[in-house]
N, C-alpha and C positions, 0 to 999 in steps of 0.2 A: 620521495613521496611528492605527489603532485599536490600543487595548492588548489585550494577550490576555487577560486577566480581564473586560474588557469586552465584548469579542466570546463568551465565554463566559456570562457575565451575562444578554447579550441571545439569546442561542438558546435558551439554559433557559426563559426567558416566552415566545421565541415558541413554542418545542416545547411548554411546559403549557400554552398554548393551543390549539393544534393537537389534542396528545391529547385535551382536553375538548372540542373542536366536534365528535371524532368520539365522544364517546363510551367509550371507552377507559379501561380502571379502571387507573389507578396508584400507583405508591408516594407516599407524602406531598410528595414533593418536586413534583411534576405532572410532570416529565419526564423520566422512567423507568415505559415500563412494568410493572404489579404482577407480573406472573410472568415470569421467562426464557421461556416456552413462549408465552408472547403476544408473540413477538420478531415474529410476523408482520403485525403489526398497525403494524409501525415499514415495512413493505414497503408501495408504493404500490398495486403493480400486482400482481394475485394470478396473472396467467401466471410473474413473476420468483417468487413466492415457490414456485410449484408447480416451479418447474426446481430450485430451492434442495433444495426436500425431496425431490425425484426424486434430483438430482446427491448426495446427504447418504447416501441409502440405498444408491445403487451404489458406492458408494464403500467403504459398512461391508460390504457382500457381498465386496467383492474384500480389506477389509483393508487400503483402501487411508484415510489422515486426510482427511477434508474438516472442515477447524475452522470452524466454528459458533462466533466468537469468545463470552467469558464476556459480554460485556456486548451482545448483539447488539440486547438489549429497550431497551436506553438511548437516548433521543433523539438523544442528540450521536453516537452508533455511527458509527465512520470506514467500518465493514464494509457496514454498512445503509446510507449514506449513496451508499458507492461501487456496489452494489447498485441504489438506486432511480437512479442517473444512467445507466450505463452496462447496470444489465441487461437494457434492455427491445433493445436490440442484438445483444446474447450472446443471447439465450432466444429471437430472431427470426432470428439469423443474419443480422443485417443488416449484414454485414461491409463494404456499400458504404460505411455512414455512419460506421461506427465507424474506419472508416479516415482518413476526411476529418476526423474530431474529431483522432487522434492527429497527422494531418501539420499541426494549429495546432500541435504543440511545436519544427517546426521538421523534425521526422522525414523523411527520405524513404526510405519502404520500397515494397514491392511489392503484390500484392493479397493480402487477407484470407483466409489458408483455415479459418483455426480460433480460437477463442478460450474461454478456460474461469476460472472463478472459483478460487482456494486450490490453484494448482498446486505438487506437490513432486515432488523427484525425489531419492532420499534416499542417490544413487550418486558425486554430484559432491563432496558435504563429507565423505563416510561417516559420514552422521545415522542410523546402522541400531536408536540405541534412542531412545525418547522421540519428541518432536514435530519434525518436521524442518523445514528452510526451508522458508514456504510463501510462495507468488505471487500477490498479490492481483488480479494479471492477467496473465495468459500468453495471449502471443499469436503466433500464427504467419500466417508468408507463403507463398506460390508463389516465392519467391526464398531458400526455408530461412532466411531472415531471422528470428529472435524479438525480442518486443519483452515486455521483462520491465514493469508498470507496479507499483508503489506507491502506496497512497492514503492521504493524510494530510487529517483536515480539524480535530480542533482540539489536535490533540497539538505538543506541544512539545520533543520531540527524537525524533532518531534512535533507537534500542535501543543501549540497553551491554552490554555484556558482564557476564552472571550472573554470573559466575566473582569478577568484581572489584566488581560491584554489593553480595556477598555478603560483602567484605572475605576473600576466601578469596587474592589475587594482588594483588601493590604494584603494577599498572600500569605494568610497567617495560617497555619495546621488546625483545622477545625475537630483535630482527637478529642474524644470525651466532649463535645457539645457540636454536634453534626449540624442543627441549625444557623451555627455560624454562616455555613456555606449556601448563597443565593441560590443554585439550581437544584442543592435539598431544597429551600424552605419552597419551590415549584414543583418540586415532588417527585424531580429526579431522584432514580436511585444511586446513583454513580458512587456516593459515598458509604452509603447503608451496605455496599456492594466491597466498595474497599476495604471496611472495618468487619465484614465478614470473611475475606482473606486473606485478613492481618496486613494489611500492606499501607497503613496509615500509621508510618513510624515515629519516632521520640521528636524527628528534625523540626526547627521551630517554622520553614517552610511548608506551604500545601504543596504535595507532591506533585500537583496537577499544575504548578507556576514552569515547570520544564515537559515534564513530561503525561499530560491529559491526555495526549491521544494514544501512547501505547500504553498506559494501565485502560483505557477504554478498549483497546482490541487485546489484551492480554485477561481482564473482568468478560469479557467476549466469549473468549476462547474455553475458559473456564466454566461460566454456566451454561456451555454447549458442549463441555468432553469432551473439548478440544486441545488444541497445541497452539501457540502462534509463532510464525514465521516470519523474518524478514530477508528480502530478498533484496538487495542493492547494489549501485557500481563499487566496486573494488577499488576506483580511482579514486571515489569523493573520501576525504580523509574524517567527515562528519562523524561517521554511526559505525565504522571499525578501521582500525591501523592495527598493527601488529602490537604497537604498547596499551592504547587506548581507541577511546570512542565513545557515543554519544549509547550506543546498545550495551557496549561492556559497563558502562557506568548504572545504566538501566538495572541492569539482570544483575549487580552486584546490590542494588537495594532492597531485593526480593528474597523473600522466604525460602531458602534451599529447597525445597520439593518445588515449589513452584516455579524457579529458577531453573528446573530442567525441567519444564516443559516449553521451554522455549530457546527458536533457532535462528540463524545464519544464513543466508544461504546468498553468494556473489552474482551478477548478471554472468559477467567472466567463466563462472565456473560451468552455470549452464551451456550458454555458448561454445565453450572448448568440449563438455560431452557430445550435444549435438552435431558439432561437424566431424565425428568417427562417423557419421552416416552418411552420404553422400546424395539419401532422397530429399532432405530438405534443399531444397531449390532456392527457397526465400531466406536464407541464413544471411547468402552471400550477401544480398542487400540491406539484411538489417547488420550485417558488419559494418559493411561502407555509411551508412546510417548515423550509428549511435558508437561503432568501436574503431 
């Protein structure tokens, strides 16, 4: 098994390599590009980037956030990464293939109506100030099925919770007295929302000290009749190894119904489906890229 400083190690020279064969002015490190505004240059395919800046601007018109993560110029970008894999599907509406990638996690849903990159909906947690939960893939069916996805590729946990990240809350399980928790007494729902799907257990931890961000897109997935999905490199030893991980430990503290509604799904695995086809063109570069 690879260790995660080494699987980081090795992406940084292959990305400063990559940047330099195309060309590509960057920061001293070689992989990061020199400006956030050359983030498009971390895009393979300039049809995905023009949806990106289309999707960016209809968004600001309505008011509505499309996050352009801080680091999108960065080689290792889990944003850019899930971008060059799956956009060229989203930007083509090629919901036949993109379907048959997601049922490798095991999924069985129905057919593809829609799919869109940084989905929010700022009504389910009442995120009405600041930056709200956002969906690094939302996807819907002809069966109202949604399929929430996630993309991790060298990150190393889940999101904590600000609140206690900031030393502002002891992490203590606010069960049986919800106001304990700062973003109830603001009128988040986040918790009102846990204790109605059982998922705020006996442990004398808030579950939200490890893991806030996937009970936030699994509380997601749920009040939208959905499933949630995580898709990740196979190499990072983080969120699954064959003994353990940071997702098997997850989905062991959950409620058995609920527990199978959530999946797996490896960068790897996609990428070995896809090249039985020989029309994707752009594979070969995000090989040389990211594998």
């Amino acid at each position: 098994m690879m260790k995660k400083q080494e699987l980081i190690k090795k992406l940084q020279q292959q990305t400063t390599e990559y940047f330099k064969g195309k060309g590509y002015a960057t920061a001293k490190c070689g992989y990061i590009l020199e400006k956030r505004g050359d983030w498009q240059h971390n895009i393979i395919l300039g049809e995905v980037t023009d949806y990106i800046k289309n999707k960016k601007e209809e968004c600001e018109k309505k008011k509505i956030p499309f996050p352009l993560h801080k680091w999108i110029h960065h080689g290792l970008s889990s944003q850019a990464c899930l971008f060059n894999l799956l956009g060229p599907f989203v930007v083509n509406q090629d919901y036949a293939t993109l379907k048959e990638i997601l049922l490798l996690s095991g999924l069985n849903i129905g057919n593809i109506s829609s799919a869109e990159f940084e989905f929010s909906d700022r009504d389910i947690f009442k995120e009405y100030q600041g930056q709200p939960t956002s969906i690094d893939l939302y996807v819907e069916t002809d069966k109202d099925e949604k399929v929430i996805v996630e993309f991790k590729f060298t990150e190393s946990k889940f999101g904590t919770c600000s609140v206690y990240k900031n030393g502002d809350c002891d992490g203590a399980n606010p069960r049986g007295s919800l106001g304990l928790c700062y973003l109830h007494q603001l009128g988040r729902t986040y918790m009102s929302l846990m204790e109605k799907y059982n998922l705020l257990n006996d442990a004398e931890s808030c579950p939200f000290t490890e893991f806030y961000q996937a009970y936030r897109l699994l509380i997601f997935a749920r009040e939208k009749n959905g499933y949630f999905l995580l898709i990740h490199d196979e190499r990072n030893p983080t969120f699954l190894t064959q003994d353990r991980g940071r997702y098997k430990r997850f989905k062991q503290l959950l409620p058995q119904n609920i527990a199978d509604e959530i999946f797996i799904l490896s960068i790897q695995q996609i990428v070995e489906y896809l090249q039985k086809d020989a029309k994707y063109n752009w594979l070969a570069e995000f090989k040389k890229k990211y594998l």
